[in-house]
C-alpha positions in Angstrom: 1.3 32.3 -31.5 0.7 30.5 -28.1 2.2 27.6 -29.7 5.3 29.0 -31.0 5.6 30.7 -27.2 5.3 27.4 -25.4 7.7 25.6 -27.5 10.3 28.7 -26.9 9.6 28.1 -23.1 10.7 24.6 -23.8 13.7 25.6 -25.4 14.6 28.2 -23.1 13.9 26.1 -19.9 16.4 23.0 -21.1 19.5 25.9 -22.2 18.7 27.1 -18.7 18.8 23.6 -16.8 22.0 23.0 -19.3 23.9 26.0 -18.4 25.9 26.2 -21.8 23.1 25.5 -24.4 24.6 24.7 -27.6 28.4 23.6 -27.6 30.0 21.1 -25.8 34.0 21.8 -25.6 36.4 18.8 -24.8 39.6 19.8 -23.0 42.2 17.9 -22.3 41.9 16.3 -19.4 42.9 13.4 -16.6 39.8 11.5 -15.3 41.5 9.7 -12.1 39.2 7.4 -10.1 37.4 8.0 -6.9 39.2 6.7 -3.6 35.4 6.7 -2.3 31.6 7.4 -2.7 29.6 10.2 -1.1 28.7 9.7 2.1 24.9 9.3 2.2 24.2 9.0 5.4 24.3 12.9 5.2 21.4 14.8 4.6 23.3 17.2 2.1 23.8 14.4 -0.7 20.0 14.3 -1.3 18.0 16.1 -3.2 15.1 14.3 -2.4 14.7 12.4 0.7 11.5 10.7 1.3 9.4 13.4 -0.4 5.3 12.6 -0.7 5.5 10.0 2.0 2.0 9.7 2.0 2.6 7.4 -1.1 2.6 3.6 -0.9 5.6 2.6 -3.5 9.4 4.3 -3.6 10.8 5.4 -6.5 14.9 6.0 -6.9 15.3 8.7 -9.3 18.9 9.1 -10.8 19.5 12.7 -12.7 20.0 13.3 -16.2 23.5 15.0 -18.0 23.6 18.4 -16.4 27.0 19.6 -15.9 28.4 21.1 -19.6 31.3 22.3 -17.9 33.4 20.3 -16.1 36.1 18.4 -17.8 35.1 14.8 -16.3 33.2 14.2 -13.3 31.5 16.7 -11.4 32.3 18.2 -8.4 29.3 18.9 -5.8 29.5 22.5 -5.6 26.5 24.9 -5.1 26.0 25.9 -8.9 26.2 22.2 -9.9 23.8 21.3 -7.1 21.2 24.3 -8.4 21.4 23.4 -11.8 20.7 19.2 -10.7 18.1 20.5 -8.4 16.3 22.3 -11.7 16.6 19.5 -14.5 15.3 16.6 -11.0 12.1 19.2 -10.0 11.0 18.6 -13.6 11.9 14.8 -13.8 10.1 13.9 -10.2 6.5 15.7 -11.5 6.4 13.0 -13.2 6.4 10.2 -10.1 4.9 12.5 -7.5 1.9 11.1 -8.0 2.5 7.3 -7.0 5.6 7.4 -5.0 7.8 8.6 -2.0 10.9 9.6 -4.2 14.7 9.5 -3.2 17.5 11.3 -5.5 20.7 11.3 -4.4 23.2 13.7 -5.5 26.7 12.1 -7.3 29.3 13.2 -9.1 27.7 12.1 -12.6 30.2 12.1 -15.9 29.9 15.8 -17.5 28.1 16.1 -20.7 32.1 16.6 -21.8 32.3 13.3 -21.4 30.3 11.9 -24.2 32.8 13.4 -26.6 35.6 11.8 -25.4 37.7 8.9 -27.8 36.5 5.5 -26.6 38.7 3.8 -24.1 39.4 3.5 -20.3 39.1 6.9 -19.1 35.7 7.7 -20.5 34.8 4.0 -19.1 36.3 5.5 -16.0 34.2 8.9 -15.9 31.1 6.9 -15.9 32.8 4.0 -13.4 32.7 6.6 -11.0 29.3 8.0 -11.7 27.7 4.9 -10.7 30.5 4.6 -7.8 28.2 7.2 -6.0 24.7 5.6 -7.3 25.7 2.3 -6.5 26.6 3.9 -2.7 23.5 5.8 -2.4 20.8 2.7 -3.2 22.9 0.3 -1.3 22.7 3.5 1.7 18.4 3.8 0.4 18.0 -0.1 0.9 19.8 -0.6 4.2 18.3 2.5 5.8 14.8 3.5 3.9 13.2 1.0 1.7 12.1 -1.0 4.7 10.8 -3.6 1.9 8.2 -1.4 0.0 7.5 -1.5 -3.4 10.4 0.2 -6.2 10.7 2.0 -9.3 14.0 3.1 -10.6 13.9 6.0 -12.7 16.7 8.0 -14.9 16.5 10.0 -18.1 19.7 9.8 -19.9 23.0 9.3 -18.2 20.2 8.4 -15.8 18.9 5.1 -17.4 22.3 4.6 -18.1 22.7 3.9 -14.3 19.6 2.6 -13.8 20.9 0.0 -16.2 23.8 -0.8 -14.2 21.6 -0.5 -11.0 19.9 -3.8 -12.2 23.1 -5.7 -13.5 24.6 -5.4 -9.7 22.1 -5.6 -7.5 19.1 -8.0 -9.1 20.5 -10.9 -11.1 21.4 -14.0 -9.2 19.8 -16.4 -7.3 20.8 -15.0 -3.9 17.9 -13.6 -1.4 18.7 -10.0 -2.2 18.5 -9.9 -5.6 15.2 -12.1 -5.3 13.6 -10.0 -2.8 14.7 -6.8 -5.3 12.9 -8.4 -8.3 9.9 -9.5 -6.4 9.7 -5.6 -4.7 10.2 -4.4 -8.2 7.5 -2.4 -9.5 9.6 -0.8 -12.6 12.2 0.8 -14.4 11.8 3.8 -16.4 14.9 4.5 -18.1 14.1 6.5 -21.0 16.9 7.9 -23.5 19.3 5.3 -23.1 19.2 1.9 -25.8 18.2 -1.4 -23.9 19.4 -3.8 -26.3 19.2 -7.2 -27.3 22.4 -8.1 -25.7 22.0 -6.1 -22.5 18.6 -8.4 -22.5 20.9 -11.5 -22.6 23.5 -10.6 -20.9 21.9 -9.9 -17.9 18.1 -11.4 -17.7 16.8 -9.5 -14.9 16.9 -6.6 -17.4 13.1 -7.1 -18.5 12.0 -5.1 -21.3 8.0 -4.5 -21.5 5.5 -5.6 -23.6 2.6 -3.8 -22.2 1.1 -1.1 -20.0 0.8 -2.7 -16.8 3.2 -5.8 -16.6 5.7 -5.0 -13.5 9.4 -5.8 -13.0 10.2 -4.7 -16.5 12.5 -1.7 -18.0 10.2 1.2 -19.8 12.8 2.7 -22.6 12.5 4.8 -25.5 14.9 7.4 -27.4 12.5 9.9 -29.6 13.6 10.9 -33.1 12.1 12.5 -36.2 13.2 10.0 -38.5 16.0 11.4 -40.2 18.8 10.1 -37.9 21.1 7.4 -39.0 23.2 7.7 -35.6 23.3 9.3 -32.3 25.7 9.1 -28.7 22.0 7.4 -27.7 21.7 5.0 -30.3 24.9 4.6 -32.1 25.1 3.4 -35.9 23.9 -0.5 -36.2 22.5 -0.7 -32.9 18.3 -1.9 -32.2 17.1 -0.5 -29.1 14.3 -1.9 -27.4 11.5 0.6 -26.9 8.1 0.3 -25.8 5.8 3.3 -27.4 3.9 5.3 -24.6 1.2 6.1 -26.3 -0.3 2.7 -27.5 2.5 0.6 -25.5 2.8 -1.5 -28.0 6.7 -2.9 -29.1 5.9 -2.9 -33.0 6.1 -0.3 -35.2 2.2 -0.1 -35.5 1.2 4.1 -35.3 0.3 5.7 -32.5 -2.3 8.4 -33.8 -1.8 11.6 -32.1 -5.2 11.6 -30.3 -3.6 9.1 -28.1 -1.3 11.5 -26.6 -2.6 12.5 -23.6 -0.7 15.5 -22.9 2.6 17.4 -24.2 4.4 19.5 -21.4 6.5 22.2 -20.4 7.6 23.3 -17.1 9.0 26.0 -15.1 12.6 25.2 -15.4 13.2 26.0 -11.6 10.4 24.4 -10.0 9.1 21.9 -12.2 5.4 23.2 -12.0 3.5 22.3 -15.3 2.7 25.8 -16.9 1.1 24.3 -20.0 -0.2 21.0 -21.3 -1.0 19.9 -25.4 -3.7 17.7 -25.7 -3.2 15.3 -29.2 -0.1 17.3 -30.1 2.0 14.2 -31.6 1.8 10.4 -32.9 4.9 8.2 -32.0 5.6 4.7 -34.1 8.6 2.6 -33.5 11.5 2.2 -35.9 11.4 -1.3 -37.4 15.2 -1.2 -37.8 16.5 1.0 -35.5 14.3 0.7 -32.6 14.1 4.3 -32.1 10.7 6.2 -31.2 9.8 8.2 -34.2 7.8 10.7 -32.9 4.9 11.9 -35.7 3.1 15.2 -36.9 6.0 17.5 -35.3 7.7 20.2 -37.0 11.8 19.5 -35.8 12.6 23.2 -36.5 10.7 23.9 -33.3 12.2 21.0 -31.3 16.1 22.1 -31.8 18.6 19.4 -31.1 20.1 21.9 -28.4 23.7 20.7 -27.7 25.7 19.6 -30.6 26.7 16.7 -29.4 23.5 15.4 -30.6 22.5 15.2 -34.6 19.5 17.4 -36.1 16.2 15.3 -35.9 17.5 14.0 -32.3 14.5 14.8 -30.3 16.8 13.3 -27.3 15.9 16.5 -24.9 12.0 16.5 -25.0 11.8 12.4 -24.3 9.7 12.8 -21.1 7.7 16.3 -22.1 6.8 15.0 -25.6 4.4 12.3 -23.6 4.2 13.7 -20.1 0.6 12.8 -19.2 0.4 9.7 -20.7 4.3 8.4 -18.5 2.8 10.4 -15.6 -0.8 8.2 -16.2 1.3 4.9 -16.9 3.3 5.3 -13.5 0.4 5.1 -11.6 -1.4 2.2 -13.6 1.6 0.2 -12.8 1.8 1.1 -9.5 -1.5 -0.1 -8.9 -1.2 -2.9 -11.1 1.6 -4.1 -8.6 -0.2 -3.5 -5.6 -3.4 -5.5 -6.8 -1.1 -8.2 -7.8 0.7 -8.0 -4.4 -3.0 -8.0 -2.4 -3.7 -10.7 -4.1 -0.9 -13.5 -3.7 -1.1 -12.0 0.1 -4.5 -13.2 0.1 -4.3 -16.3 -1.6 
């Protein structure tokens, strides 16, 4: 019975964050483009500003989806900004740890979005998403960073811009994008593919191999093994994950005794309220690259929104293996800093 009632909790605590928990309508609508960013050099377009400053590294956290009802991009009104504030107290638990953290607030591309037809003005929604992420890091490095060690972090439409994040701002032989790399620490985007071509296409985009190597990208999209296609992984495309339970890149098993901890969280404050030890195994898709996550029962892990296949375990990427990401943030953290010490002291 306990069991059933956490998973519930989980369930209840993502409709909650999502506002409209199971169907996604598409209107018809006219993205246009934004004449400007945000301004962040006001207080009010942060969430987080320098919280846990007694921490040595930054990390620039990017939200997930959270907007199901506007008809492109959304608008920074007070609902919108309680509802980012909910789903970005439950993403940050997992940084507070290890880092000062930053979020900025943007207009991100409504979950509406995703169901759009391909072409130019669903290119465009997200276009303007990053318009305000792009402004508020270039606003974070001018005025906060003061060179200290980075991780970028996003779930979702999240890694999406963490993603882009990397392609403008650290490729290139020029001092800024070399200072970036050597200040980089990681990048967790989880729940949105790094690919092959992404990997070639821009080479700064670093995928890891193991559990402490720094400057690389941290990605995995969980499924139960039953989907052939998804708006995360779309049919004939081979992500590049990392499994966080072994962190390994092959498809060898992760037995669940590995898993150091299955969350959920108050869905306003982010506070832990219970943790699974050894709940689930996770093994990596030979041919998809997806993380196929073991020993679960997907009734209880609902695919929520419908813009998102039965068996996508999309939703519960980060609570599925909480303790162990939680764990691994701070072993690369430290892992940086050693390395850093170290070529100081040389």
């Amino acid at each position: 019975m306990k069991k059933h009632i956490s998973l519930v909790m989980t369930i209840l605590m993502i409709a909650t964050m999502l506002s409209s928990p199971f169907s996604i309508k598409v209107q018809a609508a006219k993205v246009l483009p934004f004449s400007s960013a945000l301004d962040y050099s006001k207080a009010d377009n942060w969430l987080y500003d320098g919280a846990y400053p007694e921490n040595e590294v930054d990390v620039f956290i990017v939200a997930p989806s959270v907007d199901t009802l506007s008809e492109g991009n959304s608008a920074i009104t007070p609902e919108y900004k309680k509802r980012f504030r909910y789903a970005m107290n439950q993403q940050q638990a997992i940084y507070a740890n290890s880092c000062r953290i930053y979020a900025p607030y943007y207009r991100q591309a409504s979950l509406n979005v995703y169901s759009m037809p391909e072409g130019a003005e669903k290119d465009l929604a997200f276009a303007n998403a990053y318009k305000d992420v792009s402004a508020a890091f270039k606003y974070y490095l001018e005025n906060k960073n003061n060179g200290r060690p980075l991780i970028l972090a996003g779930f979702s439409q999240g890694a999406d811009m963490c993603y882009r994040l990397l392609e403008e701002y650290y490729g290139g032989d020029g001092k800024r994008a070399t200072d970036l790399r050597d200040s980089l620490v990681a990048v967790y985007a989880i729940g949105w593919p790094m690919t092959q071509d992404m990997v070639d296409k821009y080479p700064q985009i670093v995928p890891a191999k193991g559990e402490t190597d720094t400057g690389v990208v941290i990605s995995y999209e969980c499924e139960t093994g039953k989907v052939t296609e998804s708006i995360s992984i779309p049919a004939g495309t081979k992500t590049l994950s990392i499994n966080p339970l072994n962190w390994r890149t092959d498809s060898v098993k992760a037995d669940k005794s590995l898993n150091k901890g299955t969350v959920t969280q108050d869905s306003k404050t982010g506070a832990i309220t219970s943790v699974e030890v050894g709940k689930y195994g996770a093994y990596i898709d030979p041919v998809k690259g997806s993380l196929i996550v073991t020993d679960i029962d997907p009734e209880l892990y609902p695919a929520v929104l419908d813009i998102f296949p039965e068996g996508s375990l999309h939703l519960y990427d980060n609570f599925l293996f909480f303790v162990n990401l939680q764990e691994n943030v701070q072993k690369r953290t430290e892992s940086f800093l050693q390395k850093n010490a170290a070529d100081n002291a040389a």
